[in-house]
C-alpha positions as CSV (number, residue, x, y, z in Angstrom):
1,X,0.0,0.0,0.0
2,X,1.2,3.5,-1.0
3,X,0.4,6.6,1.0
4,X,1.3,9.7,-0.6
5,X,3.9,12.3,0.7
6,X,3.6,15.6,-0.6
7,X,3.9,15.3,-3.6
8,X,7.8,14.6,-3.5
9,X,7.8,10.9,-2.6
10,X,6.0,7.9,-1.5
11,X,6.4,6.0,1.3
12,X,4.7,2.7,2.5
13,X,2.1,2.0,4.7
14,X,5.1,1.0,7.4
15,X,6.0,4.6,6.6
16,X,9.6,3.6,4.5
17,X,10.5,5.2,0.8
18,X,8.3,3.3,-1.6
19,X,11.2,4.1,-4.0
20,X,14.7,4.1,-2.2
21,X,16.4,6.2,-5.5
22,X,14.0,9.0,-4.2
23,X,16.3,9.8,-0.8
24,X,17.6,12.5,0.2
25,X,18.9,14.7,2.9
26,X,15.4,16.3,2.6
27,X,13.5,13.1,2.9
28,X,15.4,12.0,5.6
29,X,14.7,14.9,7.8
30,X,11.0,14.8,7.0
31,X,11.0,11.0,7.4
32,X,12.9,11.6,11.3
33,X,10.2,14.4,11.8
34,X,7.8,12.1,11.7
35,X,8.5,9.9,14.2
36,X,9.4,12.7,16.4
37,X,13.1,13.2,16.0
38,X,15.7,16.2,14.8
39,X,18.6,15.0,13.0
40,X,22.1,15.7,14.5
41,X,25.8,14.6,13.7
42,X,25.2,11.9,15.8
43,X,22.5,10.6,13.4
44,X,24.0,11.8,10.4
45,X,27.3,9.8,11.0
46,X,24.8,6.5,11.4
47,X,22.8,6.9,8.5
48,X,26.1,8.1,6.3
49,X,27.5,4.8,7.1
50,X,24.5,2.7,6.7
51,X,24.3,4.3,3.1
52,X,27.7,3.4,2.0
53,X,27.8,0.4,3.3
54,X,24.5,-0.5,1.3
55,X,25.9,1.2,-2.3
56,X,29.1,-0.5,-2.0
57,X,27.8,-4.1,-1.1
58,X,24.0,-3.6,-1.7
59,X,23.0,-4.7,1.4
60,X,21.9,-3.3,4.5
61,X,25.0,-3.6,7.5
62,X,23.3,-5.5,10.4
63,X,24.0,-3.6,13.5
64,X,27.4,-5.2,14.8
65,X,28.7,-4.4,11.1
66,X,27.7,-1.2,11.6
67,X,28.9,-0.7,15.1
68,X,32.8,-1.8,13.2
69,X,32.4,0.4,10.1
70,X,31.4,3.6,12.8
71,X,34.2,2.7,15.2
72,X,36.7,2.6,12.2
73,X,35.2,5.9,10.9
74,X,35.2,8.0,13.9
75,X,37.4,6.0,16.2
76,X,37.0,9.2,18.9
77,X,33.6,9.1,19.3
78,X,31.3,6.2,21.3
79,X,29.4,4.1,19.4
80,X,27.5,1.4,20.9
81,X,24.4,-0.1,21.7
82,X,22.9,2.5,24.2
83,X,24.3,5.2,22.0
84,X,22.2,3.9,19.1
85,X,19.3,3.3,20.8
86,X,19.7,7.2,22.1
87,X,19.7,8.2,18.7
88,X,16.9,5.9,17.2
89,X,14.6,4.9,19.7
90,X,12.7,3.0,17.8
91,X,15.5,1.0,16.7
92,X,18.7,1.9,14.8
93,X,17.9,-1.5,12.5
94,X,14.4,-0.6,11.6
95,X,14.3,3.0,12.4
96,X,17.5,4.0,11.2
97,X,17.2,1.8,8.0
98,X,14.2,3.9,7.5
99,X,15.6,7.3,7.6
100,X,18.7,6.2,5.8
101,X,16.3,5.3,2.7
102,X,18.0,1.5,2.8
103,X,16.5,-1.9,3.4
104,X,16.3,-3.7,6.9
105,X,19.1,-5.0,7.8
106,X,18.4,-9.1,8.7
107,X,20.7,-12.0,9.9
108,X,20.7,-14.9,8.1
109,X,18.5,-16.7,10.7
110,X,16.0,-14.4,10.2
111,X,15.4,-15.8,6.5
112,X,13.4,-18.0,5.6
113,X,15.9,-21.0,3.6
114,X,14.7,-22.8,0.8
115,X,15.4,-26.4,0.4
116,X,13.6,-28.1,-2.9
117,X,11.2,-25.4,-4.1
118,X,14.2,-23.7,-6.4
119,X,16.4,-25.6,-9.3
120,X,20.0,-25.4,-9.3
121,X,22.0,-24.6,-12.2
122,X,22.4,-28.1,-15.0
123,X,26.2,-29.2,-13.7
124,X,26.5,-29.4,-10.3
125,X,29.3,-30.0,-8.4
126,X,28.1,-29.3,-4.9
127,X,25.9,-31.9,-3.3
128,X,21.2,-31.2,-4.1
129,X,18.6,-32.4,-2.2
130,X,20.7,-34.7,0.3
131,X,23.9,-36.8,0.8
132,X,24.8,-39.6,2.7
133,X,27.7,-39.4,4.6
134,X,29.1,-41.8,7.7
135,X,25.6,-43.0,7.7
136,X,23.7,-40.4,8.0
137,X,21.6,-38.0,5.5
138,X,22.2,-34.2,5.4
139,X,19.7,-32.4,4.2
140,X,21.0,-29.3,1.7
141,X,19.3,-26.2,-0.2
142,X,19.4,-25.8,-4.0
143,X,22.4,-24.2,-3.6
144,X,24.2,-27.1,-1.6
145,X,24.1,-25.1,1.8
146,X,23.8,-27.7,4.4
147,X,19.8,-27.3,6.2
148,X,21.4,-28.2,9.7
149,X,24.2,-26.0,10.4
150,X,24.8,-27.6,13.9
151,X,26.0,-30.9,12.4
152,X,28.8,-29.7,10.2
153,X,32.2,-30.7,11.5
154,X,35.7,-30.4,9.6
155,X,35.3,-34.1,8.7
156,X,31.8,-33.7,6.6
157,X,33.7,-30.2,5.3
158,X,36.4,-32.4,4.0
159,X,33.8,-34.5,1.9
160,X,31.5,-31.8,0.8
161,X,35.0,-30.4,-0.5
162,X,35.7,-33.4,-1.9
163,X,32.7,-33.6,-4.1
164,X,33.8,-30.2,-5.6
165,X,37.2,-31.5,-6.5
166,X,38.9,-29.5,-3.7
167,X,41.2,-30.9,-1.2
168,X,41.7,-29.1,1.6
169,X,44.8,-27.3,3.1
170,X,46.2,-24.8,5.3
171,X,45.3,-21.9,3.5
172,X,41.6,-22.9,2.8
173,X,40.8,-23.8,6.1
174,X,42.4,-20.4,6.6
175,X,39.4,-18.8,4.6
176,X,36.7,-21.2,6.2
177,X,37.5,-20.4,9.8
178,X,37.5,-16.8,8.8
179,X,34.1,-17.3,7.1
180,X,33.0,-19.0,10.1
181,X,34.2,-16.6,12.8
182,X,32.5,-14.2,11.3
183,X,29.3,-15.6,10.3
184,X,28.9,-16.2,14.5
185,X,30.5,-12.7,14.9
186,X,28.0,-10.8,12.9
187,X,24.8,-13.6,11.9
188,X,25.4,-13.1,8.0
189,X,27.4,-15.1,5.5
190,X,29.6,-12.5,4.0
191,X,29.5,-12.1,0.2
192,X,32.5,-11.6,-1.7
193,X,33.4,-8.0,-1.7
194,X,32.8,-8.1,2.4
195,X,35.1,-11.3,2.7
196,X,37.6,-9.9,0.8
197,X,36.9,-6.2,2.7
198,X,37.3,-7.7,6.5
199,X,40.1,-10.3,5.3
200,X,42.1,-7.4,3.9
201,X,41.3,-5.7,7.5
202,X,42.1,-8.6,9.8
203,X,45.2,-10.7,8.2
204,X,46.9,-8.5,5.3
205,X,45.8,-8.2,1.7
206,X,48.2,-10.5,0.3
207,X,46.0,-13.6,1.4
208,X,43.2,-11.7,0.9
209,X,43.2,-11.1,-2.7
210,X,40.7,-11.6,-5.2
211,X,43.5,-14.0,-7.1
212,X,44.2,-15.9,-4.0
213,X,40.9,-16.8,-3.0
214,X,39.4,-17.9,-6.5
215,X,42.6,-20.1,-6.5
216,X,41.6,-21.8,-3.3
217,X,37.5,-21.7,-4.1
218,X,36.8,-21.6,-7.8
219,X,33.9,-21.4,-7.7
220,X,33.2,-18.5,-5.6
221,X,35.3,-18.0,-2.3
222,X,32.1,-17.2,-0.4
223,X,29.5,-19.2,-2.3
224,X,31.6,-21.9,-2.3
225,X,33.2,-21.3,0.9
226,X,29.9,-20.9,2.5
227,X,28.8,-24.7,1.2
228,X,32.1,-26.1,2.3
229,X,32.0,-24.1,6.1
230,X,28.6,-25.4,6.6
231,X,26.9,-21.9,6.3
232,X,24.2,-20.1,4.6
233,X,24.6,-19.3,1.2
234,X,25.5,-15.4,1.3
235,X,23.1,-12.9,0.6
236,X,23.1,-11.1,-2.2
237,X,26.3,-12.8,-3.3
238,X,27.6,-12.5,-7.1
239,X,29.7,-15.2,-7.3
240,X,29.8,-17.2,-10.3
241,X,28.9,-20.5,-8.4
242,X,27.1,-23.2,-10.1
């Protein structure tokens, strides 16, 4: 349902931009009056954040992303989650995303997986529907993302690797940890721009490279690496899996 905003822009019954290329500073200030608040620095430093963040990787920063992109940013000031809250009471995830004309941020968990109802692409590698493995069935998604993330182990990533004609070493388990760590970090499987963007950050760029990790995961070091790590596929990822 559309409701009708002066004539400038729309915005949905929930009160977000109908059409997010409409934002600006104008509409965010008329979009914070409205739920009673006067944009400051404070605010302004959230919502530049939360904007670049979503052009560069074209999706939302969940708020512990955001939390690290402000710190780095403006390492003086205190950003946290009281300080948020100060500044968007009703919620620097929902309110915030609103004013900042970008999408709600949501954790992996929070979406709904598919398992069968989607085809994957004619060629395969990667395990479809199920496997059978020490006995057991594991369920995976059209994508090959295992259903049950609580029964991966390194032994089951060694076969699922295996299937994909990849045997694992040093450096690959380097990337998988890292993968891992941060999907219980942060609650999202990072696509391939934000793996390479927090890699670069945390262990040098040299094994952080775009080159280095299509050597190790050819078919996409986060799609891929995601199957193998026993995570959600990424959202919004571009990799040219399957």
């Amino acid at each position: 349902m559309l409701l009708t905003e002066d004539s400038s822009f729309e915005v949905l019954a929930d009160g977000r931009l109908a059409n997010l290329s409409e934002w600006n500073k104008s509409a965010a200030q008329t979009l914070a009056s409205r739920d009673g608040l006067t944009l400051d620095d404070g605010h302004w430093q959230v919502i530049d954040v939360m904007r670049d963040y979503y052009q560069a990787f074209n999706v939302p920063p969940i708020k512990k992303l955001l939390i690290r992109e402000l710190k780095k940013r403006h390492p003086a000031d205190v950003f946290d989650d009281a300080t948020l809250q100060n500044l968007f009471p009703g919620g620097v995830l929902v309110q915030g995303s609103k004013i900042a004309g970008v999408p709600i941020p949501m954790m992996d968990v929070e979406l709904e997986r598919e398992t069968y109802q989607a085809k994957a692409a004619p060629n395969v590698a990667h395990f479809m529907g199920s496997f059978n493995f020490d006995g057991e069935t594991f369920a995976v998604t059209h994508t090959g993302n295992l259903v049950e993330l609580h029964r991966w182990n390194s032994r089951l990533a060694e076969y699922m690797a295996k299937q994909e004609g990849i045997e694992l070493t040093e450096e690959h388990w380097e990337v998988l940890n890292f993968l891992r760590e941060f999907y219980f970090t942060y609650g999202v499987s990072p696509m391939v721009k934000i793996l390479m963007r927090y890699m670069i950050e945390d262990i040098g760029p040299e094994r952080a490279s775009k080159e280095h990790l299509y050597s190790l995961f050819p078919k996409g070091p986060s799609r891929q690496g995601s199957r193998i790590a026993g995570l959600p596929a990424p959202q919004g990822c571009l990799d040219l899996d399957i």
